[in-house]
N, CA, C and O atoms as a GROMACS GRO file, in nm:
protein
  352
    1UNK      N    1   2.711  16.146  28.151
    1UNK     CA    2   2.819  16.162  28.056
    1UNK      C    3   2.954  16.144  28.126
    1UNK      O    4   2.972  16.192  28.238
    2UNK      N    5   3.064  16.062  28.051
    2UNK     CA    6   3.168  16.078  28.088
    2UNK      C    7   3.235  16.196  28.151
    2UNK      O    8   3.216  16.312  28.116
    3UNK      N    9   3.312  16.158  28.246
    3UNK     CA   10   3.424  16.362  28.295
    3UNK      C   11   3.551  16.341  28.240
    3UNK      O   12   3.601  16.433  28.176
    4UNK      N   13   3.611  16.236  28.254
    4UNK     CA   14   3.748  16.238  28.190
    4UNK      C   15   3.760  16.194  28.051
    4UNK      O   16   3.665  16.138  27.998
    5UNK      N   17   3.874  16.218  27.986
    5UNK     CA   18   3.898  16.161  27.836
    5UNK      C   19   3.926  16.029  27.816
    5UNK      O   20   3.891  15.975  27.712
    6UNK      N   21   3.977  15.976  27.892
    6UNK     CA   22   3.990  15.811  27.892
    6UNK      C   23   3.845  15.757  27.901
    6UNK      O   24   3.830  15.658  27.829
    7UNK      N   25   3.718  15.798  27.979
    7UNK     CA   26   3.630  15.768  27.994
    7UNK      C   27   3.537  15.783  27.874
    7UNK      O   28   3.465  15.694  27.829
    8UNK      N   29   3.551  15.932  27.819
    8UNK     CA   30   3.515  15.958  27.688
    8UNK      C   31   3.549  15.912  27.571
    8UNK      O   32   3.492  15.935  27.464
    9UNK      N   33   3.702  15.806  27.603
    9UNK     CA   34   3.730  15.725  27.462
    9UNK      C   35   3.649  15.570  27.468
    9UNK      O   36   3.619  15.482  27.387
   10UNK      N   37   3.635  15.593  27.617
   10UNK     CA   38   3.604  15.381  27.653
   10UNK      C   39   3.447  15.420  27.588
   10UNK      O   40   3.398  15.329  27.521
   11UNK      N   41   3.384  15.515  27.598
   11UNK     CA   42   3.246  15.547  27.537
   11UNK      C   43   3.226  15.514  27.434
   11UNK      O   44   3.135  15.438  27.402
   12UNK      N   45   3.326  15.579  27.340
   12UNK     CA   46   3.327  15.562  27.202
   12UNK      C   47   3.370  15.420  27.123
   12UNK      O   48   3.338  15.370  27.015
   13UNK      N   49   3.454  15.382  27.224
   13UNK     CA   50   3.437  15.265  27.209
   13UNK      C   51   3.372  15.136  27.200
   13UNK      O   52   3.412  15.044  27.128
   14UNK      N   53   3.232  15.131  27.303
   14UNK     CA   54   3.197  15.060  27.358
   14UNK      C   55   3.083  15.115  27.257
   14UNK      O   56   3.041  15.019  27.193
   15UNK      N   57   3.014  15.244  27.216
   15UNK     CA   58   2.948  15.249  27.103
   15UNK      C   59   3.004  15.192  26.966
   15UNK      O   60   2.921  15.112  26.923
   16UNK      N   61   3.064  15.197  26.919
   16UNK     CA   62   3.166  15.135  26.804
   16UNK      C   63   3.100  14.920  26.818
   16UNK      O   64   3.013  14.848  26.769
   17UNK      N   65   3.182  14.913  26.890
   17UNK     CA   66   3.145  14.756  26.950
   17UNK      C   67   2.966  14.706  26.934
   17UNK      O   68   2.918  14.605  26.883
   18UNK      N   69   2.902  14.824  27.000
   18UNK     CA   70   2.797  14.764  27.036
   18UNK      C   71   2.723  14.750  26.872
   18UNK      O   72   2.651  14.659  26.831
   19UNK      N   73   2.761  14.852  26.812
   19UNK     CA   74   2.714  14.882  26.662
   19UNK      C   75   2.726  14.733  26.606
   19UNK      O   76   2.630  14.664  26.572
   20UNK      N   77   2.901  14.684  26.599
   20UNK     CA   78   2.911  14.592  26.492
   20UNK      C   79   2.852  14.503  26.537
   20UNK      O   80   2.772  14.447  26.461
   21UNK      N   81   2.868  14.449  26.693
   21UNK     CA   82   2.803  14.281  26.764
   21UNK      C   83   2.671  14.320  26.736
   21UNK      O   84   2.610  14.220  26.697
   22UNK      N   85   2.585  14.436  26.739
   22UNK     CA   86   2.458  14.395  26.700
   22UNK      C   87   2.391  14.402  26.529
   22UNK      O   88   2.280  14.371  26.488
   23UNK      N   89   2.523  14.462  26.449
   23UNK     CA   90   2.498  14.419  26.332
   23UNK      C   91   2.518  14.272  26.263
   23UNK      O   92   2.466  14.225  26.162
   24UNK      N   93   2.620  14.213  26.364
   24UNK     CA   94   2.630  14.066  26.316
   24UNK      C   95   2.530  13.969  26.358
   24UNK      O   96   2.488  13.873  26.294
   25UNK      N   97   2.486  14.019  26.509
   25UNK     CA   98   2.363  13.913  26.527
   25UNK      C   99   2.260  13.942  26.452
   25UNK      O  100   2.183  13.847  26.441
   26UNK      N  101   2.213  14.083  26.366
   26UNK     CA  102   2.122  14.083  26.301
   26UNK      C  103   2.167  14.004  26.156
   26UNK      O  104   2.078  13.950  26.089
   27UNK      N  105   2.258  14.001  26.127
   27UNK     CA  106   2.311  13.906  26.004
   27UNK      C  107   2.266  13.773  26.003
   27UNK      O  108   2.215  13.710  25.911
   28UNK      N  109   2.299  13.732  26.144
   28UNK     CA  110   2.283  13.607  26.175
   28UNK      C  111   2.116  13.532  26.154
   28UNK      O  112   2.079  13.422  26.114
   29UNK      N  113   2.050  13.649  26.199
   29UNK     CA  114   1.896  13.658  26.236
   29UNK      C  115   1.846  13.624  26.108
   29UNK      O  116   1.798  13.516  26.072
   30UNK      N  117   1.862  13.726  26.044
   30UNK     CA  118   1.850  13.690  25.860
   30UNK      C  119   1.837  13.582  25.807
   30UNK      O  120   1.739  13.523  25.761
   31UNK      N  121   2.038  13.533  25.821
   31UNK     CA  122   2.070  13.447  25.727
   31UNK      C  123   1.945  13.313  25.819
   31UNK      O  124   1.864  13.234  25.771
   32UNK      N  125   1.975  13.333  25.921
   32UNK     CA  126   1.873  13.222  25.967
   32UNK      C  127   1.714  13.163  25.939
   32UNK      O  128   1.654  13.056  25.928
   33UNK      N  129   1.690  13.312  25.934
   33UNK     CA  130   1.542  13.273  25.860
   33UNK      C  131   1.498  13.263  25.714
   33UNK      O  132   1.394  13.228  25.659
   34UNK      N  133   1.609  13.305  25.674
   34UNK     CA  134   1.643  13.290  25.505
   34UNK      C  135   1.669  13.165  25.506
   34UNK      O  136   1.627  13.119  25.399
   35UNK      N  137   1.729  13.063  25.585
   35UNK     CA  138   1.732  12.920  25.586
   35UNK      C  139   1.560  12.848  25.614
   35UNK      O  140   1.473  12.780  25.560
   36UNK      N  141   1.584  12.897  25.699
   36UNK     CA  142   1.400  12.842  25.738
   36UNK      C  143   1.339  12.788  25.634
   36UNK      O  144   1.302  12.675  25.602
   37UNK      N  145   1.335  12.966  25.556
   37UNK     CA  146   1.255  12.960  25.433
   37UNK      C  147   1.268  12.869  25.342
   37UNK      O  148   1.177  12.808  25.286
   38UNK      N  149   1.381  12.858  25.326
   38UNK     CA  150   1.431  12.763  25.185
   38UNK      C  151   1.401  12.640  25.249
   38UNK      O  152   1.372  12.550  25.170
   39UNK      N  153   1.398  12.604  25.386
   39UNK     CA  154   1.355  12.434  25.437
   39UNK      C  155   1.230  12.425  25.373
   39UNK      O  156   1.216  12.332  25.293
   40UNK      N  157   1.126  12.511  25.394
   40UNK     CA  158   0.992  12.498  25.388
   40UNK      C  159   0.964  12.484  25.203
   40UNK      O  160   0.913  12.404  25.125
   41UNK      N  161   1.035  12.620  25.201
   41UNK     CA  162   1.006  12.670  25.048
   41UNK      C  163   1.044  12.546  24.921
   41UNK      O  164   0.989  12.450  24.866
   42UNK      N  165   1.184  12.626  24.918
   42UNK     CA  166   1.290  12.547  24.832
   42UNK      C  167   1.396  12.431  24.870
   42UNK      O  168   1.513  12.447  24.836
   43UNK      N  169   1.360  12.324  24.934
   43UNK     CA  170   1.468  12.204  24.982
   43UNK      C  171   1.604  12.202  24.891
   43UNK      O  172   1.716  12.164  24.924
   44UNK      N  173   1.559  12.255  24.763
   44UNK     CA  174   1.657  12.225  24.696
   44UNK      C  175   1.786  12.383  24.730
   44UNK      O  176   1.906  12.356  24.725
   45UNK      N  177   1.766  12.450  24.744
   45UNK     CA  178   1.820  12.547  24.813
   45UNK      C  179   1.875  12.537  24.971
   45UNK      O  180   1.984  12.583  25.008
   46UNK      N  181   1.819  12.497  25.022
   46UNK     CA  182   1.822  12.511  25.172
   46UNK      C  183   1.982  12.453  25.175
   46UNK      O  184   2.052  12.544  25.219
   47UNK      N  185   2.041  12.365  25.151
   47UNK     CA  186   2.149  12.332  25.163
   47UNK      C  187   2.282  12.470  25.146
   47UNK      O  188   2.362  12.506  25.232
   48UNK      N  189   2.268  12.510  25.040
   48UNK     CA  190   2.362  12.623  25.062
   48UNK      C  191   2.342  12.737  25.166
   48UNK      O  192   2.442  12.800  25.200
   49UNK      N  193   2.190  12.778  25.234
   49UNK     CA  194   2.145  12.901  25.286
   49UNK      C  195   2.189  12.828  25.403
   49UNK      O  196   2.187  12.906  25.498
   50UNK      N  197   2.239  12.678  25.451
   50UNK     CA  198   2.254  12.694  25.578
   50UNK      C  199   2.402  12.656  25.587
   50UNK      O  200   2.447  12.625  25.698
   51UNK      N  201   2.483  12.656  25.478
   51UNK     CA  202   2.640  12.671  25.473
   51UNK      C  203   2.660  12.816  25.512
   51UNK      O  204   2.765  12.855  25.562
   52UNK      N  205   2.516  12.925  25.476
   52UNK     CA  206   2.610  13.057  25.510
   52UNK      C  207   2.556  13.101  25.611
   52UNK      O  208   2.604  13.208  25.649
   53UNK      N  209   2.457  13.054  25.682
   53UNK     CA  210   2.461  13.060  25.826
   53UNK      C  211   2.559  12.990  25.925
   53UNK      O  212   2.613  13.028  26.029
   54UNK      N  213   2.562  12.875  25.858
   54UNK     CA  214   2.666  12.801  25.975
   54UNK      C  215   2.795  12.906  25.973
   54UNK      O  216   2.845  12.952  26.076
   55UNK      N  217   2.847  12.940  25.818
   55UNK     CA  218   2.931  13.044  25.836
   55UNK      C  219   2.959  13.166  25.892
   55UNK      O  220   3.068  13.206  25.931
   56UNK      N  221   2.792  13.258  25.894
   56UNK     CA  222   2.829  13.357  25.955
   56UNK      C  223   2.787  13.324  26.119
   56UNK      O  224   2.760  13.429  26.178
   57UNK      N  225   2.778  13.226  26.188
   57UNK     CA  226   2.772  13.160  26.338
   57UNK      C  227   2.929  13.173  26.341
   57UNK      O  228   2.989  13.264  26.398
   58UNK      N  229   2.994  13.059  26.263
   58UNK     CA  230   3.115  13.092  26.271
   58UNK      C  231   3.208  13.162  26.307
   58UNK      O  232   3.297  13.124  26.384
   59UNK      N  233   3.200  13.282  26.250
   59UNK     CA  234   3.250  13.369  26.205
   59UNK      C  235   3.198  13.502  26.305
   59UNK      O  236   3.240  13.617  26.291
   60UNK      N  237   3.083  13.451  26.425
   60UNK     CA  238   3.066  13.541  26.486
   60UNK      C  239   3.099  13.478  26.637
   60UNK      O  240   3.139  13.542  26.735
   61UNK      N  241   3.077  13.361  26.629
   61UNK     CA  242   3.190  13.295  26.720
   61UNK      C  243   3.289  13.298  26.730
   61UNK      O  244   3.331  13.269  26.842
   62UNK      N  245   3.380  13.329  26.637
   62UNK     CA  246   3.563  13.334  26.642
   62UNK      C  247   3.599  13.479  26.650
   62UNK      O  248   3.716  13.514  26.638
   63UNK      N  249   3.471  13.592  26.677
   63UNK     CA  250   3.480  13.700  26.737
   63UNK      C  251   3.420  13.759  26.858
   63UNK      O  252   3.410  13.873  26.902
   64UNK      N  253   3.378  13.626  26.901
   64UNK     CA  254   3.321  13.627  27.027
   64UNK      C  255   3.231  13.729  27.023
   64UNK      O  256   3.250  13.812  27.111
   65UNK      N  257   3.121  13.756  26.936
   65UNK     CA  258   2.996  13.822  26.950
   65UNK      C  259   2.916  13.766  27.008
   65UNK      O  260   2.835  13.832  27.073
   66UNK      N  261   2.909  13.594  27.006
   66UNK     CA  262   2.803  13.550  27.082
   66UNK      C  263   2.907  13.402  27.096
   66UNK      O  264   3.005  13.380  27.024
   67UNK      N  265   2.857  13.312  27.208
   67UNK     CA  266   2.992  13.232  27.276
   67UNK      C  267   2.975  13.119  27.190
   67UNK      O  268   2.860  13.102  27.150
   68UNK      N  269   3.044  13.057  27.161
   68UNK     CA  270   3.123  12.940  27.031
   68UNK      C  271   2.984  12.809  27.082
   68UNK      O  272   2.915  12.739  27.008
   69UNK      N  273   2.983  12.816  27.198
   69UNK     CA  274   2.901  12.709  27.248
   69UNK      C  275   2.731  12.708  27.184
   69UNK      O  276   2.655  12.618  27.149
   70UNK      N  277   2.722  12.878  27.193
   70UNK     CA  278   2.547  12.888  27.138
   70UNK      C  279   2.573  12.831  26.991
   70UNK      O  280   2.505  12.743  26.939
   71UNK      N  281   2.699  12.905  26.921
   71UNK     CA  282   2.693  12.896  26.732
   71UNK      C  283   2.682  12.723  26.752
   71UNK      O  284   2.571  12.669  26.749
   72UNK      N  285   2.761  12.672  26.766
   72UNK     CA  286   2.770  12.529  26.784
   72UNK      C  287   2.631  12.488  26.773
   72UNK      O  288   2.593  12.451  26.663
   73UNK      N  289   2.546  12.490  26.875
   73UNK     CA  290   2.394  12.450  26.928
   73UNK      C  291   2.291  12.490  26.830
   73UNK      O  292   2.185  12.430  26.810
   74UNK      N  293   2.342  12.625  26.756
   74UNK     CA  294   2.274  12.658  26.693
   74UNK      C  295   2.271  12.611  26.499
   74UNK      O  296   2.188  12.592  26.410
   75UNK      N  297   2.404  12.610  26.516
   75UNK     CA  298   2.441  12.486  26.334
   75UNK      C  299   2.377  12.339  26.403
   75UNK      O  300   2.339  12.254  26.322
   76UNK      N  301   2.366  12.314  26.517
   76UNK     CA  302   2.340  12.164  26.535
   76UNK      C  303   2.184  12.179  26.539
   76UNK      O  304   2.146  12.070  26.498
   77UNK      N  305   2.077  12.252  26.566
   77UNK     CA  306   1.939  12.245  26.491
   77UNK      C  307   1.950  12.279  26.395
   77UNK      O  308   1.886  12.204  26.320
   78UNK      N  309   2.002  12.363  26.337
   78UNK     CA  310   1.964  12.386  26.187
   78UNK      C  311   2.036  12.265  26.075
   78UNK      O  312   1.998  12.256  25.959
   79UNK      N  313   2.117  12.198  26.119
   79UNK     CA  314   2.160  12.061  26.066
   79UNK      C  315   2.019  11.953  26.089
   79UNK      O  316   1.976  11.856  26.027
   80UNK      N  317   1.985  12.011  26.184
   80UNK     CA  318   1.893  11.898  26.248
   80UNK      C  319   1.778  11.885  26.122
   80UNK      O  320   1.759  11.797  26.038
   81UNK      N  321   1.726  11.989  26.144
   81UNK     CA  322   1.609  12.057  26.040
   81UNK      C  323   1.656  12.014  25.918
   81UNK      O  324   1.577  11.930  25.874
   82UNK      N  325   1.753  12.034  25.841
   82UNK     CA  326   1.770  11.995  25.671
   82UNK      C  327   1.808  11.873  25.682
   82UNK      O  328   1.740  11.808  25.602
   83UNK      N  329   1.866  11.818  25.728
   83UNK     CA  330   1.849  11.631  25.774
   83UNK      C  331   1.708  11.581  25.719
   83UNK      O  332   1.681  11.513  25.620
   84UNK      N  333   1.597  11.661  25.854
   84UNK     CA  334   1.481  11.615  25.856
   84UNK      C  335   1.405  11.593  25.710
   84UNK      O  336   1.334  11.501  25.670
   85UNK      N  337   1.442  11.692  25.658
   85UNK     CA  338   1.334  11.785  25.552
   85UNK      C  339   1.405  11.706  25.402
   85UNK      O  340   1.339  11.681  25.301
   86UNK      N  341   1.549  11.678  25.418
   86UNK     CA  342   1.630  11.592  25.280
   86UNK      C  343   1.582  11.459  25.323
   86UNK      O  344   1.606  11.376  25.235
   87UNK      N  345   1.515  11.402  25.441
   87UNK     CA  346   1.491  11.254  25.459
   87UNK      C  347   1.358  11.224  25.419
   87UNK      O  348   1.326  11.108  25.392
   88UNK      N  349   1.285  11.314  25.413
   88UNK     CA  350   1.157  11.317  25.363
   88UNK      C  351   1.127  11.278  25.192
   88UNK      O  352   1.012  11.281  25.147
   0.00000   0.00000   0.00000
């Protein structure tokens, strides 16, 4: 346990943080396989489920939860995938 109060605020802090960055990658996780689904499932769907993944990548990239370079890599397979699956 922390001894000083500055130490005891960086705590609370760093709990705070860890809460939201791992609530957004679980967002992410979701919206991602909620895309999947609709590739496989519904094609005709899949197009919007991966506007709101690319969005919440976005959007967790421009808060540096996870580095701009993975979101990037990661809209660029899942582009890859509904490409594939609308060429069919």
């Amino acid at each position: 346990m922390p001894h000083t109060p500055s130490a005891e605020k960086s705590l609370r802090q760093i709990e705070k943080r860890r809460a939201r960055n791992r609530a957004a990658k679980k967002a992410i996780k979701v919206q991602v396989r909620k895309f999947l689904s609709a590739v496989t499932d519904a094609p005709d769907t899949a197009a919007t489920e991966y506007n709101l993944a690319a969005k919440r990548l976005d959007k967790a990239a421009a808060r540096r939860v996870i580095h701009p370079n993975a979101a990037a890599r990661k809209k660029s397979q899942l582009a890859k995938r509904l490409l594939a699956k609308s060429a069919k």
